[in-house]
C-alpha positions as CSV (number, residue, x, y, z in Angstrom):
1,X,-82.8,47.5,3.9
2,X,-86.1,47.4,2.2
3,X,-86.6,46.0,-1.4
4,X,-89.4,46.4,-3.4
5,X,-91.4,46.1,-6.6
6,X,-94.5,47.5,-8.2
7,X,-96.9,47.0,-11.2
8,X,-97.1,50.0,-12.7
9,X,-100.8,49.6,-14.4
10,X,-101.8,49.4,-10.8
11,X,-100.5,53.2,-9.6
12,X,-102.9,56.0,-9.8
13,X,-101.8,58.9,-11.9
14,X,-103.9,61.0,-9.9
15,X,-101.6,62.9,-8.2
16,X,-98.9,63.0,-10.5
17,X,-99.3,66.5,-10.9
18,X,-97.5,66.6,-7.4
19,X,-94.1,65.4,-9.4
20,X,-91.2,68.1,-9.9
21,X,-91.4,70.5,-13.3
22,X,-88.7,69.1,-14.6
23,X,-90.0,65.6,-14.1
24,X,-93.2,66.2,-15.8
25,X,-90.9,68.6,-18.6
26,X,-89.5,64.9,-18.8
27,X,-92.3,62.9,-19.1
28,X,-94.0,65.0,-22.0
29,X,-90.7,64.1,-23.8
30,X,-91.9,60.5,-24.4
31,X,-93.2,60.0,-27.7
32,X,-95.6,56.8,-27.0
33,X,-98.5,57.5,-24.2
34,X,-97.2,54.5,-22.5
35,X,-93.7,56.0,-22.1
36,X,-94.7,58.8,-20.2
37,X,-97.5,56.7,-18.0
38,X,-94.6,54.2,-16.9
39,X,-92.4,57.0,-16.2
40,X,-94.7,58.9,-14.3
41,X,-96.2,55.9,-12.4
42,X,-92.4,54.6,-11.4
43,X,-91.8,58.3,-9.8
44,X,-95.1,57.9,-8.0
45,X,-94.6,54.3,-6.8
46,X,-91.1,55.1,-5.9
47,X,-92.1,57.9,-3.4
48,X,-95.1,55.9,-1.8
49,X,-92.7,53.3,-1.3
50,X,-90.6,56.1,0.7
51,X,-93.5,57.6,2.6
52,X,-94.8,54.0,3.5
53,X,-91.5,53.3,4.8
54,X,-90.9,56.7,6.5
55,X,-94.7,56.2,7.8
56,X,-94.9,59.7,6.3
57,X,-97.8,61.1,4.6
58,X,-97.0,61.2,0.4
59,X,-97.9,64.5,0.2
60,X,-95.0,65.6,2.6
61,X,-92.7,63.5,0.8
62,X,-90.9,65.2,-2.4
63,X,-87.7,64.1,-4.6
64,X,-85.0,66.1,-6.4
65,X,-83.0,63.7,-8.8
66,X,-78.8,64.4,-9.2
67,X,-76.6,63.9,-12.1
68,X,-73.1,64.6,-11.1
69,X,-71.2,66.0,-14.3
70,X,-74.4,66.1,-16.1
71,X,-74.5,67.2,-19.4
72,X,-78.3,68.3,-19.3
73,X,-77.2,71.0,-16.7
74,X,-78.5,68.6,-13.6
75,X,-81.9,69.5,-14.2
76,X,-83.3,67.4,-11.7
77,X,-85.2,65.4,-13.9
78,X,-82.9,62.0,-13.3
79,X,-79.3,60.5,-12.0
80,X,-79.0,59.6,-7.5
81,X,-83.1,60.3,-6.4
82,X,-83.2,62.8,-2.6
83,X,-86.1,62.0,-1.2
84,X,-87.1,64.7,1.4
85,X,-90.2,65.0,4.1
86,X,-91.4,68.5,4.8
87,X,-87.9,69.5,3.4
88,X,-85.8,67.9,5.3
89,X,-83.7,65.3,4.1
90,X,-84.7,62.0,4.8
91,X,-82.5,59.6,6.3
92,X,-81.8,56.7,4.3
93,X,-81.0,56.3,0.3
94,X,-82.8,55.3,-2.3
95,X,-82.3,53.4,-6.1
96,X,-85.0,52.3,-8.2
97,X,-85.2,51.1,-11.6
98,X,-88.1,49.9,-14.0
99,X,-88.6,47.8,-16.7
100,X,-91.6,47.3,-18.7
101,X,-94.6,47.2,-16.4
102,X,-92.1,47.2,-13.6
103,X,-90.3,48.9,-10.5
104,X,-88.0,48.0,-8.3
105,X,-86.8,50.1,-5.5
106,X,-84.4,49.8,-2.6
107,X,-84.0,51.8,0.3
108,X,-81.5,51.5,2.8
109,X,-79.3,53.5,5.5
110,X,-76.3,53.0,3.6
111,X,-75.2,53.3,-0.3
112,X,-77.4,51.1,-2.0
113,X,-78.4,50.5,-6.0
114,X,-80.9,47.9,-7.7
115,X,-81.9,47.0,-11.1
116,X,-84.3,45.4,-13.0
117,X,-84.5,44.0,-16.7
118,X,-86.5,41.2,-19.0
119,X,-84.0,38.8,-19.8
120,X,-86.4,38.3,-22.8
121,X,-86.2,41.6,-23.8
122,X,-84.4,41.6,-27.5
123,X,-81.2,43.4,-25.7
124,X,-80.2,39.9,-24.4
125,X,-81.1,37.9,-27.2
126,X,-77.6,37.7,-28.5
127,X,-73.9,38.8,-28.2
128,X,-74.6,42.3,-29.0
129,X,-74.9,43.5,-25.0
130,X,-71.6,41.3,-24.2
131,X,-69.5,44.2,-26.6
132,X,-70.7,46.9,-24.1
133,X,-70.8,45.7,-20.8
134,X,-69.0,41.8,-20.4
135,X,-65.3,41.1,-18.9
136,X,-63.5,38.5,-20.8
137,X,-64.5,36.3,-17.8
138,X,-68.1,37.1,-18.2
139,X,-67.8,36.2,-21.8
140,X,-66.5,32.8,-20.9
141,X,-69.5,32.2,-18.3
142,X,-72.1,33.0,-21.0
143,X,-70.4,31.2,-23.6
144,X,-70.1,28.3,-21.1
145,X,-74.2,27.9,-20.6
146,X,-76.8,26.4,-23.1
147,X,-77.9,28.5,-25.2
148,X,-81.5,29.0,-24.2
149,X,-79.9,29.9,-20.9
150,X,-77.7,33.1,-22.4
151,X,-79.8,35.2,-22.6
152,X,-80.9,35.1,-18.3
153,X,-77.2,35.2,-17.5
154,X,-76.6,38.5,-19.6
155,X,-80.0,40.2,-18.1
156,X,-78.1,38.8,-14.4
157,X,-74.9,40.2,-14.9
158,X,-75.9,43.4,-16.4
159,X,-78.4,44.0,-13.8
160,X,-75.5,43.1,-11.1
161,X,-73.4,45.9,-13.0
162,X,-76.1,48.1,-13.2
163,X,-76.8,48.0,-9.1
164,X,-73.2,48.1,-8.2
165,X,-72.4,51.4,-10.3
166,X,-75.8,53.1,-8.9
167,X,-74.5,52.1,-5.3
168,X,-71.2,54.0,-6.3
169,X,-72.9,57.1,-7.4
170,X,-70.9,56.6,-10.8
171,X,-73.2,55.3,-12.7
172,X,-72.5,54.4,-16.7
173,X,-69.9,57.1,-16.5
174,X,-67.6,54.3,-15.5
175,X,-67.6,52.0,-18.3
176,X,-69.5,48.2,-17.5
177,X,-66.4,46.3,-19.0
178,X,-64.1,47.4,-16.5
179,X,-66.7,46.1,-13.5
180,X,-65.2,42.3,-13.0
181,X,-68.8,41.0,-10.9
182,X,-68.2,37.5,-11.2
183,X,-71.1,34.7,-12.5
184,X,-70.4,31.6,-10.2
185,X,-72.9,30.1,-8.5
186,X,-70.1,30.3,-5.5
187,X,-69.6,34.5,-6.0
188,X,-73.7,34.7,-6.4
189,X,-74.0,33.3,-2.6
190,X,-71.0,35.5,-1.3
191,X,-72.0,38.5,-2.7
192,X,-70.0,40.4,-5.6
193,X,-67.8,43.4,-4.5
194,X,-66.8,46.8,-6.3
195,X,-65.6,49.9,-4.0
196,X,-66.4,48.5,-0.6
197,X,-69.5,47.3,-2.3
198,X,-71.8,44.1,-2.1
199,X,-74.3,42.5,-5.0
200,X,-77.1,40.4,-4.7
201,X,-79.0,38.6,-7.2
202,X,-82.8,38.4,-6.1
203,X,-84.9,34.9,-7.5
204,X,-88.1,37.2,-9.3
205,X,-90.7,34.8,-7.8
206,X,-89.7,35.9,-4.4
207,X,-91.3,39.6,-5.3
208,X,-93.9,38.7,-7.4
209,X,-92.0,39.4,-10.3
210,X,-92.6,37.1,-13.6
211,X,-90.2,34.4,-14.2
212,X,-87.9,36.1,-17.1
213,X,-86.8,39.4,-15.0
214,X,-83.2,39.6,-13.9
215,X,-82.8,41.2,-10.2
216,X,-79.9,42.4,-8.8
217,X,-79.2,45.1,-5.5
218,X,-75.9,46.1,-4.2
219,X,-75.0,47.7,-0.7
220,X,-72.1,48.8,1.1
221,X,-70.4,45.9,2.2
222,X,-69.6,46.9,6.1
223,X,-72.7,47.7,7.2
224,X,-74.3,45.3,4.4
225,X,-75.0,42.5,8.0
226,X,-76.4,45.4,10.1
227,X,-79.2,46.8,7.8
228,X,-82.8,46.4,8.7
């Protein structure tokens, strides 16, 4: 598996021209400039991050998003990204997921999901984000911690929801409160499972990534030992 993260002042919009319709139909959705540059920049980063790996050339590399039982009509403009090289499917899966300045993306020849968030984002400031997404358990755990401290534990265990539903392919269609991941030092080393499925928390510093982000990937826990 390969795990990733980009700035995304640093991409080149250049070639975002390249993107699917429907992503750039997407992007001119945004109301604030800024919107639409992260989006854009996250889809470009995201497939040079596949073409590096693939040692393909970008421009042979292109990506159809899918939304099962979307509502939208599964326009292709978001839900599980397929990455393909001269048409062809490629042969691995990919997640990615930004956040502010941010991406993080995962690849790996197995079901895999990843996600990224601020813990200082306003979300996790208080108990607001525990109504939607935190097991009684979890609510314990936070309530257990100092206070200054709440707010990285509900960015970690949302971001640990987050990848394990993305590795699924269900997404928020399952509800987050129903998703037991456990917030134990003991279940962060073991890994946390769902559906045959293994979550990771990542430390930011390792990727760069400032201090406050949350990190979390999940992968299918039988082949989780033999990735690369």
């Amino acid at each position: 598996m390969q795990l990733a993260v980009r700035r995304l002042d640093a991409v080149d919009l250049g070639a975002a021209a390249s993107l699917g319709t429907a992503v750039r139909a997407r992007a001119k959705g945004f109301h604030h400039e800024e919107d639409r540059r992260r989006f854009l920049a996250g889809r470009l980063a995201a497939r040079s991050l596949v073409a590096g790996y693939l040692q393909a050339p970008e421009d042979t590399v292109t990506a159809v998003a899918h939304c099962p039982d979307c509502l939208h009509g599964n326009d292709g403009s978001h839900g599980e990204p397929r990455y393909f090289i001269a048409g062809r499917p490629i042969p691995l899966k990919v997640s990615f997921s930004r956040s502010g300045n941010w991406l993080a993306a995962a690849l790996a020849r197995t079901r895999v999901g990843v996600d990224l968030e601020d813990s200082a984002a306003r979300a996790f400031a208080d108990t607001a984000v525990e109504d939607v997404m935190a097991t009684g358990a979890e609510r314990a755990a936070i309530a257990a911690v100092a206070v200054p401290d709440r707010p990285r534990l509900r960015a970690q265990i949302w971001v640990r929801k987050e990848a394990l539903l993305k590795a699924s392919g269900q997404g928020l269609r399952v509800d987050p409160r129903s998703v037991e991941t456990g917030s134990d030092e003991r279940a962060r080393e073991k890994g946390l499972g769902f559906s045959g499925l293994r979550a990771y928390d990542v430390e930011p510093e390792q990727l760069g990534l400032p201090a406050s982000f949350a990190l979390s990937y999940a992968v299918d826990a039988r082949e989780a030992d033999g990735l690369a």
